[in-house]
C-alpha positions as CSV (number, residue, x, y, z in Angstrom):
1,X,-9.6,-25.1,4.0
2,X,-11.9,-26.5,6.6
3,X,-15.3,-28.1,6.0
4,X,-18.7,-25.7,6.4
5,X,-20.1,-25.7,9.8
6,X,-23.3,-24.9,11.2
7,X,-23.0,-21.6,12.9
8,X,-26.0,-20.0,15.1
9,X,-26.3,-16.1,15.1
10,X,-28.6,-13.7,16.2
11,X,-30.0,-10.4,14.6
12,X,-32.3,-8.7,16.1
13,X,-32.8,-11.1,18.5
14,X,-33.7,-13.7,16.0
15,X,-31.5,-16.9,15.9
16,X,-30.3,-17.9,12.4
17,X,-28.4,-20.8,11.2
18,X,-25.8,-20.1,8.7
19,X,-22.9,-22.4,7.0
20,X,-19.2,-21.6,6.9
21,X,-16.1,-22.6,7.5
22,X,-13.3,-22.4,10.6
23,X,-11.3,-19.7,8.6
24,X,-14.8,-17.9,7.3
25,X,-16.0,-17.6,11.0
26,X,-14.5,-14.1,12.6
27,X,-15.8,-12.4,8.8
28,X,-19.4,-13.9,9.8
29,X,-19.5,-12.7,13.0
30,X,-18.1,-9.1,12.0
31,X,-20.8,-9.6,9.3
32,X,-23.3,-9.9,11.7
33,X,-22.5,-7.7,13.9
34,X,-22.3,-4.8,11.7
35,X,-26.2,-6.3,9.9
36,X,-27.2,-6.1,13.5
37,X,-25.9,-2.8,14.4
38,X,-27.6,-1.4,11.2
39,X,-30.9,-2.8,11.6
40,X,-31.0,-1.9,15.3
41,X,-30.3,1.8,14.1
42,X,-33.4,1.3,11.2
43,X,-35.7,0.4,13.9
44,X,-35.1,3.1,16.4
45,X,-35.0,5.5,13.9
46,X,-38.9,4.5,14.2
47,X,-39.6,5.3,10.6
48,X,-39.5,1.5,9.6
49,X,-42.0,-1.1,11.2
50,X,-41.8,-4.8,10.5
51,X,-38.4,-6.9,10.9
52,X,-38.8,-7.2,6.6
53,X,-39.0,-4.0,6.1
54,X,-36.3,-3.0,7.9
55,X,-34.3,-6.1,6.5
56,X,-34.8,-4.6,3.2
57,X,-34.2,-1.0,4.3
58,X,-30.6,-2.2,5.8
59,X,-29.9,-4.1,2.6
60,X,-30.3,-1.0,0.9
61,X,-28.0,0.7,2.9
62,X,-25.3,-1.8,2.5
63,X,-25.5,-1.6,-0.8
64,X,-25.1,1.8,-1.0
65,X,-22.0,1.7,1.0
66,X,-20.6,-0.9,-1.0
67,X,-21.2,0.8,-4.4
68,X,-19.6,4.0,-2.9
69,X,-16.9,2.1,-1.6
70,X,-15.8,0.9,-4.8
71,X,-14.0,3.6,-6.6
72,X,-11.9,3.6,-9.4
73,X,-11.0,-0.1,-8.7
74,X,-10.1,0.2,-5.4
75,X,-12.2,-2.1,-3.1
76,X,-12.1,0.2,0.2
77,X,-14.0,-2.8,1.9
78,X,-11.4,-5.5,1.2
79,X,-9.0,-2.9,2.7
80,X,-10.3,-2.6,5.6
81,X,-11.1,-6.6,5.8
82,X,-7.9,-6.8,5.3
83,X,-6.4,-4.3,8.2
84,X,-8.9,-5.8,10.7
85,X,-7.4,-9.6,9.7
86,X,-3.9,-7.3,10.6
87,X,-5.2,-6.1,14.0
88,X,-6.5,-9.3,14.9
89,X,-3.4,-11.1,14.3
90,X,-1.2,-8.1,15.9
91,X,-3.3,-8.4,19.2
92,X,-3.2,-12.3,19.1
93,X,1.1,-12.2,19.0
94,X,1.0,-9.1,21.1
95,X,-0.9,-11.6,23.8
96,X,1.4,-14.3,22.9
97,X,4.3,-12.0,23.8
98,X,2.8,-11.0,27.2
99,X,2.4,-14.6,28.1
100,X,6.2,-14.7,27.6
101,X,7.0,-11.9,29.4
C-alpha cells in the first residue's frame, strides 16, 4: 500500500485538503462526489441556509442510508463498492482490448 497523499477536493465549491492513499483515491472522489451531490440537493431544496447546517443535514442523511443499508449483516454499501471497483476494472480492460484491436 502506497503512502498518504495530499489530495484537494471541492464541495460546494469549497476546496478541502484531505489525506489518502494511491489505492484510496477513486473511493475519495466517489466519496465526494456523492457528499457534493447531496449537499447541492439540501441547498436547493431551500429549506436549509448556511453551508453548516446543510453539512449537518447531509450527514444525517448519510447516516440514515447507511443504517438502512445494513440489514441482517449484509453491508449493501460494500456491495456496491465493490461492483463499481468491478465496472471500473471491466471498462479499463475493455479499453485495453480496443487499443488492441
Amino acid at each position: 500500500m502506497s503512502a498518504a497523499k495530499p489530495v484537494d477536493v471541492l464541495i460546494m465549491g469549497r476546496e478541502f485538503t484531505v489525506s489518502c492513499t494511491d489505492e484510496e483515491r477513486q473511493g475519495l472522489m466517489d466519496a465526494v462526489d456523492y457528499l457534493d451531490k447531496k449537499m447541492r440537493e439540501i441547498r436547493d431544496s431551500g429549506k436549509v441556509v448556511g453551508a453548516e447546517r446543510i453539512a449537518i443535514m447531509a450527514a444525517l442523511n448519510l447516516s440514515h442510508e447507511l443504517l438502512n443499508t445494513k440489514t441482517g449483516g449484509v453491508d449493501i454499501g460494500d456491495y456496491k463498492r465493490r461492483i463499481s471497483l468491478m465496472q471500473n476494472q471491466i471498462d479499463e480492460a475493455m479499453a485495453a482490448q480496443a487499443k488492441l484491436i
